[in-house]
C-alpha positions in Angstrom: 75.8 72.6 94.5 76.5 76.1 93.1 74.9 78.6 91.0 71.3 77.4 91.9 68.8 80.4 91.1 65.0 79.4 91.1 61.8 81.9 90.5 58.7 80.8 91.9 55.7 83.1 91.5 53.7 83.9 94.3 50.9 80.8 94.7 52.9 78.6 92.3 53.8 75.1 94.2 56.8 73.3 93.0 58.8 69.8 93.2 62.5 69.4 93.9 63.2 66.2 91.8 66.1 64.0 90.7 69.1 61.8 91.1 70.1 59.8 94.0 72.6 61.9 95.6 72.3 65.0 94.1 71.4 67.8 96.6 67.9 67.8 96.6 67.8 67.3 100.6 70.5 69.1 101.2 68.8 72.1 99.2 65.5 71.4 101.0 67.4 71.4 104.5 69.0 74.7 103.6 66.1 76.3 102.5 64.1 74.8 105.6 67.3 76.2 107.9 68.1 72.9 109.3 71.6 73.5 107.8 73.6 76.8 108.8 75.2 78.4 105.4 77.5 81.2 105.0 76.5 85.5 104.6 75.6 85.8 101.0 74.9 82.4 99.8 71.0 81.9 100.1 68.4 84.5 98.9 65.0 84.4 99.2 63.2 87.3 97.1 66.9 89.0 96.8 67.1 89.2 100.8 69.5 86.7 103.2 68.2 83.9 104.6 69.2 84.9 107.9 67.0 88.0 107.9 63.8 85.9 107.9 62.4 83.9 111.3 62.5 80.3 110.8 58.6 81.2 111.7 58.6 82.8 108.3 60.5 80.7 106.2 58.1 77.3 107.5 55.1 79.5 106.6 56.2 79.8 103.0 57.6 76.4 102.5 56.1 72.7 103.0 58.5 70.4 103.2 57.5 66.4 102.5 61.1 64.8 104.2 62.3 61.4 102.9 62.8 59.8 106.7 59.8 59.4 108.4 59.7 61.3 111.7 57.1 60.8 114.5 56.9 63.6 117.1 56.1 62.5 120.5 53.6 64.3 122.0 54.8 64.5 125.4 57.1 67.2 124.9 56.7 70.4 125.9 54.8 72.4 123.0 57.1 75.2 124.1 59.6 73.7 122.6 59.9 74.9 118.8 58.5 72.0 115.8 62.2 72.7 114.4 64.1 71.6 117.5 62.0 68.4 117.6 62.9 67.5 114.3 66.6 68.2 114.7 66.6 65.8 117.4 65.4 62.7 115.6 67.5 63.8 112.4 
């Protein structure tokens, strides 16, 4: 993937749709920061990634993943929603 710019106004929902293999997770797992990218690659309203909490970024975003993953509710609820998922990923 390169040279990906999307504008969504503010209350507008939108679908990431299309070919098998064609970057749709991977975009979703950037955005959702499951996936570490480089200084300057991903913007969100003209500002790096990076400088948003993950707190933030899940706020904004809802995120529908193709494997089905069930959290065991046993675990500490300490323990950050994002660090549960990354373990059954």
């Amino acid at each position: 993937m390169q040279d990906i710019s999307i504008k969504i106004k503010q209350g507008e929902k939108i679908g990431i749709v299309g070919q098998v293999g064609s970057g749709k997770t991977t975009l979703m797992n950037i955005l959702a920061g499951f996936y570490e990218v480089p200084k300057n690659t991903v913007k969100i309203n003209g500002i790096e990634m990076q400088e948003y909490s993950q707190e933030t970024i899940f706020q904004k975003i809802g995120y529908a993943m193709q494997k089905t993953i069930i959290l065991d509710e046993n675990r500490s609820e300490e323990r950050p929603c994002r660090e549960r998922v990354l373990d059954r990923v």
